[in-house]
DRENTORKOL-3810 file (N, C-alpha, C; in nm, 4 decimals):
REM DRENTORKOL-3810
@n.u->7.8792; n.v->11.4864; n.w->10.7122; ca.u->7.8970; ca.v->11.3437; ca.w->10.6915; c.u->8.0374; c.v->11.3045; c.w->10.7393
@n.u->8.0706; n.v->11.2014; n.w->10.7830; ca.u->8.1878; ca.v->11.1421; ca.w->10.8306; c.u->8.2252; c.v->11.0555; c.w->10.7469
@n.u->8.3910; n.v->11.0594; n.w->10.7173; ca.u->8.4183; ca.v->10.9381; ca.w->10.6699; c.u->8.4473; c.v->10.8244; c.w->10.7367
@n.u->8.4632; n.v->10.6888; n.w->10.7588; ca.u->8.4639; ca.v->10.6162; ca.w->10.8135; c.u->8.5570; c.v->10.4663; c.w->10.8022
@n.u->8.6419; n.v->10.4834; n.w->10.8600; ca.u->8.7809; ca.v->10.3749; ca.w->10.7866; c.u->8.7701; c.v->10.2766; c.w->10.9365
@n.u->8.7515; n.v->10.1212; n.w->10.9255; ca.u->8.7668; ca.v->10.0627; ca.w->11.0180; c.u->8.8352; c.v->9.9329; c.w->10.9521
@n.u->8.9653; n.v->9.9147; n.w->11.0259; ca.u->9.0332; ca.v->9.8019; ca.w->10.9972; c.u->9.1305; c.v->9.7260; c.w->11.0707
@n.u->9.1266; n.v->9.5798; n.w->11.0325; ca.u->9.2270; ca.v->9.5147; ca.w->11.1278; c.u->9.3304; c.v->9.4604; c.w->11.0320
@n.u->9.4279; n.v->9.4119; n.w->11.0471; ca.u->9.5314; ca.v->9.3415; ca.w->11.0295; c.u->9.5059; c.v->9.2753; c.w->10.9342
@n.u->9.4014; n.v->9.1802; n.w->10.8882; ca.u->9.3688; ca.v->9.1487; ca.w->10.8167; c.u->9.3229; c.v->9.1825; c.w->10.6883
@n.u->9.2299; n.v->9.2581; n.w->10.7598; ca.u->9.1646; ca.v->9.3402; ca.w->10.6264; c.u->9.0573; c.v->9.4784; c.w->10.6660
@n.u->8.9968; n.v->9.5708; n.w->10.5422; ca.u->8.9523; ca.v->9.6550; ca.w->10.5767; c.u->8.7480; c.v->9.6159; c.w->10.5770
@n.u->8.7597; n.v->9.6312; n.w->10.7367; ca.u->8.6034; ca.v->9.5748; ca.w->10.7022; c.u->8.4709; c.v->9.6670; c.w->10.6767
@n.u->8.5470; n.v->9.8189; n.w->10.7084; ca.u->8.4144; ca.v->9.9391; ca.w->10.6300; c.u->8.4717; c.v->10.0285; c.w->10.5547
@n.u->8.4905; n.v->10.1123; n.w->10.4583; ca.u->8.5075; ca.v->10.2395; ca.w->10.4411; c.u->8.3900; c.v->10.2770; c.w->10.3825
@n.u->8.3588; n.v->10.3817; n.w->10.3838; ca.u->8.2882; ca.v->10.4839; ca.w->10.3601; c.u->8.2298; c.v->10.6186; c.w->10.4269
@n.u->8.1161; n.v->10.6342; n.w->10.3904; ca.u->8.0575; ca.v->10.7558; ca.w->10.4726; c.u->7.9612; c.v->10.6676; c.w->10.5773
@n.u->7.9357; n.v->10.7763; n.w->10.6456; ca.u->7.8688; ca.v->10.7171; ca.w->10.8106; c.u->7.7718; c.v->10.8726; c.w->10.8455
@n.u->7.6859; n.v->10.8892; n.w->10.9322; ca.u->7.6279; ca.v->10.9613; ca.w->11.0103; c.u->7.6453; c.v->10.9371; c.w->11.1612
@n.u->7.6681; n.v->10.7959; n.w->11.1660; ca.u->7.7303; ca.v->10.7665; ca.w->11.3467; c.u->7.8075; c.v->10.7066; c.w->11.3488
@n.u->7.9346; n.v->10.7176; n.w->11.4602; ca.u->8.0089; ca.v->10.6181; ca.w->11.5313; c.u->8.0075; c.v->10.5592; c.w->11.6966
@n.u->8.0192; n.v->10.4592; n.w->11.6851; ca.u->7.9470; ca.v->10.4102; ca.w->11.8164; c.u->8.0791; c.v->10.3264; c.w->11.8561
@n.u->8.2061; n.v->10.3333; n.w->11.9600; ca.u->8.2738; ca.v->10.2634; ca.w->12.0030; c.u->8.2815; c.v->10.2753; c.w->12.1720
@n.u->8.3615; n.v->10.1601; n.w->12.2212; ca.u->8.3695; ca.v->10.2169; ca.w->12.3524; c.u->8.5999; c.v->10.1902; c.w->12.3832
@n.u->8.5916; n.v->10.2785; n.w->12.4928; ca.u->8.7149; ca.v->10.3437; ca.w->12.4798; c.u->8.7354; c.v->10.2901; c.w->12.5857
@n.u->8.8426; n.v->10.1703; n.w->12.6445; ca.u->8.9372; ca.v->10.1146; ca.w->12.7795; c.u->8.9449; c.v->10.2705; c.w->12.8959
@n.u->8.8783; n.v->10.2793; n.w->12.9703; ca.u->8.8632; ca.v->10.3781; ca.w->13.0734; c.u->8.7060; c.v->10.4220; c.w->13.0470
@n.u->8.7360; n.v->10.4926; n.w->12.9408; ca.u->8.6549; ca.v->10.6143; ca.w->12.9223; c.u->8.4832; c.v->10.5701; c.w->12.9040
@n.u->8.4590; n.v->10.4444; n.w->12.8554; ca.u->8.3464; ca.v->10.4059; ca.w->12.8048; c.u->8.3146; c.v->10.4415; c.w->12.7204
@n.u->8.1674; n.v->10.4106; n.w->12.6800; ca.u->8.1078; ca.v->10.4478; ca.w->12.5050; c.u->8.1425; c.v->10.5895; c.w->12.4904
@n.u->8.1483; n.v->10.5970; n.w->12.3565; ca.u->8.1375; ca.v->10.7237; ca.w->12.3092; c.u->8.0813; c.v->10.7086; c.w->12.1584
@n.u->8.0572; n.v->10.7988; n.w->12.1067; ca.u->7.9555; ca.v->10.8511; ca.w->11.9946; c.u->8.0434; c.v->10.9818; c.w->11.9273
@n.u->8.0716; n.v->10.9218; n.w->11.8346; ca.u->8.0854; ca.v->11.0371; ca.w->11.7123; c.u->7.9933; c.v->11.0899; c.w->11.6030
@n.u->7.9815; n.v->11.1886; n.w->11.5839; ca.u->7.9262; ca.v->11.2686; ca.w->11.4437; c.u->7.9488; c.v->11.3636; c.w->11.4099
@n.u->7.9484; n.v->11.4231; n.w->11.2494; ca.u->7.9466; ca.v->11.5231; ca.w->11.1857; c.u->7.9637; c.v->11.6542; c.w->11.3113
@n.u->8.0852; n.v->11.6626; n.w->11.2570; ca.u->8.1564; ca.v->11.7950; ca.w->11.3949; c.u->8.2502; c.v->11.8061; c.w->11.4744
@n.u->8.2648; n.v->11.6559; n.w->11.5230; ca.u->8.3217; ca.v->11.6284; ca.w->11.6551; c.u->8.4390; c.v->11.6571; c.w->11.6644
@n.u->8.4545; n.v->11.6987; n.w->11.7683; ca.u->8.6426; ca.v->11.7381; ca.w->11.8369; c.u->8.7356; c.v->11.6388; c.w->11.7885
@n.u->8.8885; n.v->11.6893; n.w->11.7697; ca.u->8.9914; ca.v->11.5734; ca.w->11.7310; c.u->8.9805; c.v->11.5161; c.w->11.8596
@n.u->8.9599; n.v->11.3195; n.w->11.8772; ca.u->9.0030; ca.v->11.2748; ca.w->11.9688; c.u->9.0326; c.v->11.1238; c.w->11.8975
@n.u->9.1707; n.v->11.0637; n.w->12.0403; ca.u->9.2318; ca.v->10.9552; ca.w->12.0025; c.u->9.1580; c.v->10.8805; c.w->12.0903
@n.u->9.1829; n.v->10.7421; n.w->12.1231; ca.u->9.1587; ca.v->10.6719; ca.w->12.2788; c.u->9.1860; c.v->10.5175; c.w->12.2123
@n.u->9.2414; n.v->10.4599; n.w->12.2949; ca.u->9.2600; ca.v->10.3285; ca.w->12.2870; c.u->9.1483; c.v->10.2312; c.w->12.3060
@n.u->9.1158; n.v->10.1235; n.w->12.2274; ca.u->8.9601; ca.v->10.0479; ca.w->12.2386; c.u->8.9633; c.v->9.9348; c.w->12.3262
@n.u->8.8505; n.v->9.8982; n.w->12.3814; ca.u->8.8805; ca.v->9.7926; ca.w->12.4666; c.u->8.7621; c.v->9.6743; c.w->12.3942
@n.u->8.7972; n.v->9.5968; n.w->12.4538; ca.u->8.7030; ca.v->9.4327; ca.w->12.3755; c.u->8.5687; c.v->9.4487; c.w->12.3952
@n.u->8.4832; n.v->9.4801; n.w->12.2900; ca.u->8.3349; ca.v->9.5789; ca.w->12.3028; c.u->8.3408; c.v->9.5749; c.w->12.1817
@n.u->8.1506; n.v->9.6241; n.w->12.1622; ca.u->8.1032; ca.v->9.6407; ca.w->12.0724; c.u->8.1038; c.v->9.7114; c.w->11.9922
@n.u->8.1001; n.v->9.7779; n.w->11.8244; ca.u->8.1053; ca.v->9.8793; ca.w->11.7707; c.u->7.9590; c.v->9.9254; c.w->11.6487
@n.u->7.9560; n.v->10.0279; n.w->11.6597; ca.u->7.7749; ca.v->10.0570; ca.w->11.5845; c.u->7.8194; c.v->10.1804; c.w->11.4686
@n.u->7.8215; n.v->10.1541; n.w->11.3191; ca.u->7.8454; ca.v->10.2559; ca.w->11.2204; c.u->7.7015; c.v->10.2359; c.w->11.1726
@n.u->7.6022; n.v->10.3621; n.w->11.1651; ca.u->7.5062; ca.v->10.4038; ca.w->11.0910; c.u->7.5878; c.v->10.4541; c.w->10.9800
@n.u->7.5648; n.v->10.3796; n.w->10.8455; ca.u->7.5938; ca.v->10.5086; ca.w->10.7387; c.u->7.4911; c.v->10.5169; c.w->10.6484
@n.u->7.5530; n.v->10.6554; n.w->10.5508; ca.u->7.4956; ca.v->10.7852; ca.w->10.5441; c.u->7.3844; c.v->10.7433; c.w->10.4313
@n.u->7.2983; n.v->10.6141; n.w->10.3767; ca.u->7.2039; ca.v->10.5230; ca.w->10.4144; c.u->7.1191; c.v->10.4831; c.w->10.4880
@n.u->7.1497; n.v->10.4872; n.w->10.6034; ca.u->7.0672; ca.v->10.4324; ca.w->10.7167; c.u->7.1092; c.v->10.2997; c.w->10.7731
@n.u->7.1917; n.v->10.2595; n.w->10.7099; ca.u->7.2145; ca.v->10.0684; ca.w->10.7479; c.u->7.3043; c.v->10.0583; c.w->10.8348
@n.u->7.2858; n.v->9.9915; n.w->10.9113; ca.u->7.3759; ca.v->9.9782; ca.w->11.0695; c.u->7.4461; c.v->9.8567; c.w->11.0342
@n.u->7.6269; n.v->9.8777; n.w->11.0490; ca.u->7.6949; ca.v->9.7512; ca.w->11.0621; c.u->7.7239; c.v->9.7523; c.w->11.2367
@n.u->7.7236; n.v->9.6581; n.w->11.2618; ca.u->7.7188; ca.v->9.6223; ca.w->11.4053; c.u->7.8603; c.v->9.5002; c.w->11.3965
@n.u->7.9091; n.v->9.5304; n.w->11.5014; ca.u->8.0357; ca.v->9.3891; ca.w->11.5387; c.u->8.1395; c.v->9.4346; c.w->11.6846
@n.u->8.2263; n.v->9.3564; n.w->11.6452; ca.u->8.3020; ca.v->9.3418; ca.w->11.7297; c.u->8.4868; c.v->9.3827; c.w->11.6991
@n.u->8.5268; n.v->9.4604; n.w->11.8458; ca.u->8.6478; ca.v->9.4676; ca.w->11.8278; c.u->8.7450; c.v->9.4750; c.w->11.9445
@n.u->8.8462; n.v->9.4102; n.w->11.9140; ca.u->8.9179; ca.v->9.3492; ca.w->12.0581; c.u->9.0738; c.v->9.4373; c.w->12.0516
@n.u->9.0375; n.v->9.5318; n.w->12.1333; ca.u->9.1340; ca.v->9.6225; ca.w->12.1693; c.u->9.1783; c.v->9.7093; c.w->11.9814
@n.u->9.2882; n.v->9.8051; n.w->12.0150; ca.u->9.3111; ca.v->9.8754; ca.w->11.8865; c.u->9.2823; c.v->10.0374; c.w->11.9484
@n.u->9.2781; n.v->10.1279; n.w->11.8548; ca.u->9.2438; ca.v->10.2293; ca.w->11.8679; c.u->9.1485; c.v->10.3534; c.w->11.7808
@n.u->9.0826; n.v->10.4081; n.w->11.7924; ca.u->9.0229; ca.v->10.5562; ca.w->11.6954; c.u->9.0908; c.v->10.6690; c.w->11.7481
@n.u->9.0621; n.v->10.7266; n.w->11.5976; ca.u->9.0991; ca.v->10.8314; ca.w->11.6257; c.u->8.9981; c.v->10.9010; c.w->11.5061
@n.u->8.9950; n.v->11.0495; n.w->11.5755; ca.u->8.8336; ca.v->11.1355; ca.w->11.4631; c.u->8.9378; c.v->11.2756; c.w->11.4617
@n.u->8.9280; n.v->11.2652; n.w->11.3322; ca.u->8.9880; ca.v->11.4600; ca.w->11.3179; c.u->8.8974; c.v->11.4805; c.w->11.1451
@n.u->8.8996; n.v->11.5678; n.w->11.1643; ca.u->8.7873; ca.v->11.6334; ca.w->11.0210; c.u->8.7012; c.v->11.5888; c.w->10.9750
@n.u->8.6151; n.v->11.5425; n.w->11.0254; ca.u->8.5058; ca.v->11.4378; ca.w->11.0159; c.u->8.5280; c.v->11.2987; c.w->10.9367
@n.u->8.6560; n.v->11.2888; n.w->11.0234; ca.u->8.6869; ca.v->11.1269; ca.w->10.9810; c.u->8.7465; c.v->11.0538; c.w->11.0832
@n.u->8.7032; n.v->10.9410; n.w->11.1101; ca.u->8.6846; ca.v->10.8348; ca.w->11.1985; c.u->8.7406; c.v->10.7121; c.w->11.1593
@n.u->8.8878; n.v->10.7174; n.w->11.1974; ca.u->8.9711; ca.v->10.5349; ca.w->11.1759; c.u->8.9653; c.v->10.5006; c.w->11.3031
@n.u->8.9066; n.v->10.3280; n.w->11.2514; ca.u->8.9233; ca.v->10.2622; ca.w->11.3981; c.u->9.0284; c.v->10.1600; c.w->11.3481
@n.u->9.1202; n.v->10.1476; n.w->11.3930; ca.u->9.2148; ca.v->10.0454; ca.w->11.3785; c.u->9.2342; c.v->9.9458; c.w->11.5399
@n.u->9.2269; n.v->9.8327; n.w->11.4914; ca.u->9.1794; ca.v->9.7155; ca.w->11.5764; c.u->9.2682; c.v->9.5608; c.w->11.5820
@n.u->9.3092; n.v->9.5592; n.w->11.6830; ca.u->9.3989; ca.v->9.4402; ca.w->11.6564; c.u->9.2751; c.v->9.3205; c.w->11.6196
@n.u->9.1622; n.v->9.3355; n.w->11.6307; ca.u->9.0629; ca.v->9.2081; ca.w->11.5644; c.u->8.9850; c.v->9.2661; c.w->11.5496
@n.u->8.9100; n.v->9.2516; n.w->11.4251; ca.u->8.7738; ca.v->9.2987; ca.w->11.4223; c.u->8.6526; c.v->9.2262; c.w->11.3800
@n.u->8.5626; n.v->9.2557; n.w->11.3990; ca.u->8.4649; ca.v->9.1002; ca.w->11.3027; c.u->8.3273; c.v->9.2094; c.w->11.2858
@n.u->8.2678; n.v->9.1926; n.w->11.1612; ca.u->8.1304; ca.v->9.2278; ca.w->11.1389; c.u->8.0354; c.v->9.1181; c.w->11.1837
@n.u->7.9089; n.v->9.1748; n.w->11.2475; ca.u->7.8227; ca.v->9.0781; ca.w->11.3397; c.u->7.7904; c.v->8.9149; c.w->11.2129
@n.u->7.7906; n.v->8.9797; n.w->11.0701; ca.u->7.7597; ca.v->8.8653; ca.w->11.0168; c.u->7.9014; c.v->8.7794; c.w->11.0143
@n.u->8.0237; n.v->8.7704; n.w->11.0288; ca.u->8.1261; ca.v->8.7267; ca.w->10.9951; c.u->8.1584; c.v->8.6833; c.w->11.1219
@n.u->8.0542; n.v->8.6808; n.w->11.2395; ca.u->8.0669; ca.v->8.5607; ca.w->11.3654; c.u->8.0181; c.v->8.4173; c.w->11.3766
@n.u->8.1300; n.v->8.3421; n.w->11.4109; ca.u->8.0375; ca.v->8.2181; ca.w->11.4011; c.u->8.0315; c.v->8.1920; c.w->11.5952
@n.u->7.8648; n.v->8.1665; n.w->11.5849; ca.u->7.8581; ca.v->8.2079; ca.w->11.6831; c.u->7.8861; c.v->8.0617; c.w->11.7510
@n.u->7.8717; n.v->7.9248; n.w->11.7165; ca.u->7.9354; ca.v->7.7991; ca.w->11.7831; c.u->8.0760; c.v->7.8212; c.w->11.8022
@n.u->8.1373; n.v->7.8902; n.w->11.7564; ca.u->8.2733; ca.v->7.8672; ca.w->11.7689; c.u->8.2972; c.v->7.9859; c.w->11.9686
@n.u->8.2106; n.v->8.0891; n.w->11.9358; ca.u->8.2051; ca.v->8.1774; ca.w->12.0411; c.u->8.1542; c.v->8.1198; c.w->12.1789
@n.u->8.0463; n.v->8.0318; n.w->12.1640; ca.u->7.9907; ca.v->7.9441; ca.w->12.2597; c.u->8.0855; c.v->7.8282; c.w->12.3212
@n.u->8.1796; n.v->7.8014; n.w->12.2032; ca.u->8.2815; ca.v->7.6799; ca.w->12.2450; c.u->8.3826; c.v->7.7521; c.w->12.3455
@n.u->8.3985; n.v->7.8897; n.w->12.2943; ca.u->8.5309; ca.v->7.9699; ca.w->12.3401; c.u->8.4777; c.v->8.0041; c.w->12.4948
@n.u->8.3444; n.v->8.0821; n.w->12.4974; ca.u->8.3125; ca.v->8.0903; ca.w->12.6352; c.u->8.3141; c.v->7.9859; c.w->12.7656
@n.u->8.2327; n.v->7.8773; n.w->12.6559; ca.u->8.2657; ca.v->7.7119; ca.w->12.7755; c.u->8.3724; c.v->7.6987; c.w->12.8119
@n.u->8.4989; n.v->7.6945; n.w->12.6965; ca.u->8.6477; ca.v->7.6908; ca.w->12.7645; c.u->8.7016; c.v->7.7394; c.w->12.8755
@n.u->8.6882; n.v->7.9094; n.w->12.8293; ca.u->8.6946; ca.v->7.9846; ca.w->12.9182; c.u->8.6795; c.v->7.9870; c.w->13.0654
@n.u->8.5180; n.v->7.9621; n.w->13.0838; ca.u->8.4605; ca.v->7.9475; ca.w->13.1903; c.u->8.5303; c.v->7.8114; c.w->13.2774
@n.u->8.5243; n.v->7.7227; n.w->13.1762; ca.u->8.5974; ca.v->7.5963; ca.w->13.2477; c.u->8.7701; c.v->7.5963; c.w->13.2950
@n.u->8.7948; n.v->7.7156; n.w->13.2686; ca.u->8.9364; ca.v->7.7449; ca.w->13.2894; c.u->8.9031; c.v->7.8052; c.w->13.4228
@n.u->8.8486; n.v->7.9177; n.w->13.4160; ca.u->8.8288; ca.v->8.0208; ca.w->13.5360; c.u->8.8118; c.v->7.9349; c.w->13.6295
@n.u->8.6761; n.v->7.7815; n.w->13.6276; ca.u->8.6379; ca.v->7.7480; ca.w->13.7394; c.u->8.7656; c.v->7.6709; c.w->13.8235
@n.u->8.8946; n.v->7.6724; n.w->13.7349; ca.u->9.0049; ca.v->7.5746; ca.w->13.8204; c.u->9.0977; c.v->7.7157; c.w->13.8499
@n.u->9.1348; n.v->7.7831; n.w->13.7924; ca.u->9.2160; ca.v->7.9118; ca.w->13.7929; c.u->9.1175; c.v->8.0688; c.w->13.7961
@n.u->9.0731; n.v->8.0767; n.w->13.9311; ca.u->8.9843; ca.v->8.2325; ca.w->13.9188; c.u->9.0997; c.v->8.3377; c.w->13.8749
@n.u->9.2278; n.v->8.3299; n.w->13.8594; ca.u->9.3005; ca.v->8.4113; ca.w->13.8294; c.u->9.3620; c.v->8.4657; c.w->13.7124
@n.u->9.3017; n.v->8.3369; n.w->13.6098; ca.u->9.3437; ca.v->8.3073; ca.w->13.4857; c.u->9.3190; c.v->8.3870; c.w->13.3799
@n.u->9.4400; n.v->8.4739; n.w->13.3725; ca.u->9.4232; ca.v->8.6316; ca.w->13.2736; c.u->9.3796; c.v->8.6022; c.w->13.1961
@n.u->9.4434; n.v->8.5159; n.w->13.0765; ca.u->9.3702; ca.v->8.4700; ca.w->12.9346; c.u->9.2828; c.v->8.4377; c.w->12.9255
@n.u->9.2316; n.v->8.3752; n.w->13.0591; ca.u->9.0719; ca.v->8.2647; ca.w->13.0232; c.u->9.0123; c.v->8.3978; c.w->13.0215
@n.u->9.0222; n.v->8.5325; n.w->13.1403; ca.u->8.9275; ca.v->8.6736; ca.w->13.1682; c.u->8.9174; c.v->8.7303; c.w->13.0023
@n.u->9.0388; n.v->8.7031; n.w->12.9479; ca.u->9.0463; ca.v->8.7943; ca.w->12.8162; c.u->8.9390; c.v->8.6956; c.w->12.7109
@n.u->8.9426; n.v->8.5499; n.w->12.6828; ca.u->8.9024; ca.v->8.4904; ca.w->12.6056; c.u->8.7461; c.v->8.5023; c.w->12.6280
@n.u->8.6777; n.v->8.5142; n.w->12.8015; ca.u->8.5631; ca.v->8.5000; ca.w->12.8244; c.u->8.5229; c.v->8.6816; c.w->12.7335
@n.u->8.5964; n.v->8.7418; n.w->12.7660; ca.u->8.5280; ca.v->8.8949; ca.w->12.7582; c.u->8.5102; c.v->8.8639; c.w->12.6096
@n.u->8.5769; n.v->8.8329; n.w->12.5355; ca.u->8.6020; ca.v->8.8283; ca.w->12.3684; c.u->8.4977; c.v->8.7520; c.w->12.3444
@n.u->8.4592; n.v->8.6096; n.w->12.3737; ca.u->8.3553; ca.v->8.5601; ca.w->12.3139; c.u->8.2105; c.v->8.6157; c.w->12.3834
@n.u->8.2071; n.v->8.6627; n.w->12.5107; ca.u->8.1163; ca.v->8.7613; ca.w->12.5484; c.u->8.0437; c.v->8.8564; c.w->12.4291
@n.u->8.1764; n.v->8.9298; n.w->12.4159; ca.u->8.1000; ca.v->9.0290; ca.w->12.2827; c.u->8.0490; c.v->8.9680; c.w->12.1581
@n.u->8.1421; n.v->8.8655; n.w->12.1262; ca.u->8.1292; ca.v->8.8368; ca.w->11.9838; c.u->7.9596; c.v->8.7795; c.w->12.0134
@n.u->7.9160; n.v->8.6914; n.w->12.0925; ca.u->7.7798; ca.v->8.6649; ca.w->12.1129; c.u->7.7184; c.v->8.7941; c.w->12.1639
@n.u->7.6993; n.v->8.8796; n.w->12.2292; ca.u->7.5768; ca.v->8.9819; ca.w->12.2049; c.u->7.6081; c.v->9.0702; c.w->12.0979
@n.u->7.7239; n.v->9.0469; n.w->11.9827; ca.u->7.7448; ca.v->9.1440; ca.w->11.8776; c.u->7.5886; c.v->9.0254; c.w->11.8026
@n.u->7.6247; n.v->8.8960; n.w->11.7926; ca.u->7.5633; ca.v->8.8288; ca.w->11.6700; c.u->7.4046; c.v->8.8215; c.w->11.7276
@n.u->7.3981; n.v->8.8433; n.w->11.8900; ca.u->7.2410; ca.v->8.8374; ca.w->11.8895; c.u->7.1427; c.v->8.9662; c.w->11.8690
@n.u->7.2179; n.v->9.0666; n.w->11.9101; ca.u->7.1684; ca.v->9.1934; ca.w->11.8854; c.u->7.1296; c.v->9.2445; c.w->11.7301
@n.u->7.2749; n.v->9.1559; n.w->11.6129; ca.u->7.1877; ca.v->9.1478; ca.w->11.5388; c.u->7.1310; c.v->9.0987; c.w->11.4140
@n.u->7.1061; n.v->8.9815; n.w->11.5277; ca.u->7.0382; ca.v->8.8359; ca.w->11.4469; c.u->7.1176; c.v->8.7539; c.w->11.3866
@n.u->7.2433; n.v->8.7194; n.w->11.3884; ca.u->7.3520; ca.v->8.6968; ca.w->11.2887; c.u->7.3116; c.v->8.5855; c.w->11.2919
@n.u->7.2934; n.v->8.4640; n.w->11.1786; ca.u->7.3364; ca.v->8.3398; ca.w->11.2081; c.u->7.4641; c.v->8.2938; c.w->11.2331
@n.u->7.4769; n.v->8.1831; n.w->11.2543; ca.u->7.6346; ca.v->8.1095; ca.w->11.2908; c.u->7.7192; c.v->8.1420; c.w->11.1343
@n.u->7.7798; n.v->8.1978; n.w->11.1418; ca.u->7.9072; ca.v->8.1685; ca.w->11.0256; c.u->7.9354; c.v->8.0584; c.w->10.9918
@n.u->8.0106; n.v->8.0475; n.w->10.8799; ca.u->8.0529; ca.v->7.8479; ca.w->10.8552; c.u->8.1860; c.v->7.9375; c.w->10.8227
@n.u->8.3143; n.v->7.8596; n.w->10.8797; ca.u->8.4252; ca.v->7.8607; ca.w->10.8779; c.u->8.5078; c.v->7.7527; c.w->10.8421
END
């Protein structure tokens, strides 16, 4: 069994036990942890994240850059943002992408708008994948 610590700045949005970890790593792409796995670090990039725990119940969300790290069958993801799929509001993500996009179409160069589109990118296939309604904020 793995333990499982994921948190941002804010606050801690899982601990417990887990059977999977599901993040993806700036270079490296997805990766998958479980019960066993080698010590490894890697820095996170703005993507999705998948904890089965040791239940069966899948939290699904989002996290925008940060890092994991797994040594003794324990798994911290620390995240400069993080959001559980229910704790998206997904109008606010739809507003952020329109922006975005409407930025890019005057500035194709426009770092922040690339960063803001990728961010509300995820946060919408975090909440459709699974099922989230809109948050009220």
């Amino acid at each position: 069994m793995l333990q499982v610590e994921l948190v941002s700045p804010e606050k801690v949005l899982y601990t417990g036990p887990a059977t999977y970890v599901r993040v993806r790593t700036v270079g490296g792409g997805e990766i998958a942890f479980l019960t066993g796995h080698a010590p490894f670090i890697g820095a996170l990039d703005i993507a999705t994240f998948k904890i089965v725990t040791d239940t069966g119940a899948e939290q699904h969300g989002a996290v925008h850059g940060g890092f994991v790290e797994v040594s003794d069958d324990h798994v911290t993801i620390l995240s400069d943002v993080a959001e559980l799929a229910e704790d998206i509001d997904v109008a606010r993500a739809e507003q952020s992408r329109m922006q975005a996009n409407e930025t890019l179409r005057s500035d194709p160069e426009h770092e922040d708008a690339h960063e803001a589109l990728r961010r509300a990118e995820v946060r919408l296939e975090v909440a459709a994948a699974a099922g989230a309604a809109p948050a009220r904020h």
